[in-house]
C-alpha positions as a printed Julia matrix, in Angstrom:
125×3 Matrix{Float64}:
  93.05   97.84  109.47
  92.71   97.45  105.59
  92.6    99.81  103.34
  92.33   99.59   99.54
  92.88  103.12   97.48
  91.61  103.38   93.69
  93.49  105.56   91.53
  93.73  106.14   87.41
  90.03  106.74   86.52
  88.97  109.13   84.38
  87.03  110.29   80.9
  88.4   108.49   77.71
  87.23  108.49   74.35
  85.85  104.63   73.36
  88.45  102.68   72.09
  90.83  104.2    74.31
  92.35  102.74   77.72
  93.39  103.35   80.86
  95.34  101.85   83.93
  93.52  101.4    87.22
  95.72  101.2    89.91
  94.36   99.7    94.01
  97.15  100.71   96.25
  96.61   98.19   99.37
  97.65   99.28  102.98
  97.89   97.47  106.26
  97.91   93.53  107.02
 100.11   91.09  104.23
  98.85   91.82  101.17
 100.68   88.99   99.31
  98.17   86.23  101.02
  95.16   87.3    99.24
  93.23   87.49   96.48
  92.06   91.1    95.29
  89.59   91.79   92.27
  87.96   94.36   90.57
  84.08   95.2    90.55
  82.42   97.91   88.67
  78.73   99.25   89.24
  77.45  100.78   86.66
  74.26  103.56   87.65
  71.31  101.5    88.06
  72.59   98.11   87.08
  74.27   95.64   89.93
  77.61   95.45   90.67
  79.44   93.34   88.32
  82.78   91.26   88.58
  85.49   92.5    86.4
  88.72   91.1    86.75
  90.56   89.04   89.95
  93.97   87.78   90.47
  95.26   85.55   93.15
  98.19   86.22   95.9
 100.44   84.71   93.81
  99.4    86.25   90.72
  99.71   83.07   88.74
  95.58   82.32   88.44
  93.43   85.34   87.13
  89.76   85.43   86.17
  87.81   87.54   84.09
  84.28   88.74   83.8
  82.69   87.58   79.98
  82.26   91.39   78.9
  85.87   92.4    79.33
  88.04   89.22   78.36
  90.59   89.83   75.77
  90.41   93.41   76.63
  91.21   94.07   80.05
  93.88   93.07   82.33
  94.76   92.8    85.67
  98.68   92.1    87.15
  99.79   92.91   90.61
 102.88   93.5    92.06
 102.98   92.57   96.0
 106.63   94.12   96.91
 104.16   97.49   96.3
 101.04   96.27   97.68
  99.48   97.5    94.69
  96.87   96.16   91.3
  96.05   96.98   88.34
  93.62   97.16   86.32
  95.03   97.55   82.29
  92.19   98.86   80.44
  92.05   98.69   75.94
  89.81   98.78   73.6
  87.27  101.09   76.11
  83.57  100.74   75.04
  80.8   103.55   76.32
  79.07  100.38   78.19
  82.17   99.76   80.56
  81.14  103.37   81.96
  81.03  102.8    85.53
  82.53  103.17   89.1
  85.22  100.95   89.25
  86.33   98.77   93.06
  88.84   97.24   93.91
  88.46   94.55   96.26
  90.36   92.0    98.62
  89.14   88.39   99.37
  89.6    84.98   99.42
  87.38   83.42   96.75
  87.52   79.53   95.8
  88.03   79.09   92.13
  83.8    79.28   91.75
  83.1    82.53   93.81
  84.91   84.8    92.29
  82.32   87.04   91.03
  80.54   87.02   94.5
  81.2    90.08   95.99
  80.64   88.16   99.94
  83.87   87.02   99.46
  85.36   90.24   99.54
  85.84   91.48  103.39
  87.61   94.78  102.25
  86.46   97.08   99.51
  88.07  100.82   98.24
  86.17  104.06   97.63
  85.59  103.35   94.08
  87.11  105.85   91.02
  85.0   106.58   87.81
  85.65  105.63   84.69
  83.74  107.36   81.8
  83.95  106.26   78.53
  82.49  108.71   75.99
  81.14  107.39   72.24
């Protein structure tokens, strides 16, 4: 059984930041990819940030490149999420996720078997 943990959300002032961390349990961890979503209230669920097993390929969503940025470290089982420049529109529940997306599908959440609980991040103008 998988389980993914979200930790590190919370209210911040906009241009601010904060670390998101996904603390992984159960089968390897190191032979995936995991990402982070975000759902904002009443909008779909949007693709963030992903890295890959080896943590040498990453992919970002358009509205946080050059802001956000994601690292893992698989002796820990853990992500992150590194959050700067915080803007009131990035205001949303934030997922982690684990998958195995081809190097086209990583903003499709079906390729994401196992998903956390979700933490809130609130960014305040």
């Amino acid at each position: 059984q998988v389980q993914l943990v979200e930790s590190g959300g919370g209210l911040v002032q906009a241009g601010g930041s904060l670390r998101l961390s996904c603390a992984a349990s159960g089968r390897i961890f190191s032979n995936y990819a995991m990402a982070w979503f975000r759902q904002a209230p009443g909008k779909e669920r949007e693709f963030v940030a992903g890295i890959m097993w080896s943590g040498d390929s990453t992919n970002y969503g358009d509205s946080v490149k050059g802001r956000f940025t994601i690292s893992r470290d698989n002796a820990k089982n853990t992500v992150y999420l590194q959050m700067n420049s915080l803007k009131p529109e990035d205001t949303a529940v934030y997922y982690c996720a684990r998958g195995r997306p081809s190097s086209r599908t990583w903003d499709d959440d079906r390729v994401y078997a196992y998903w956390g609980q979700g933490t809130q991040v609130t960014v305040s103008s």
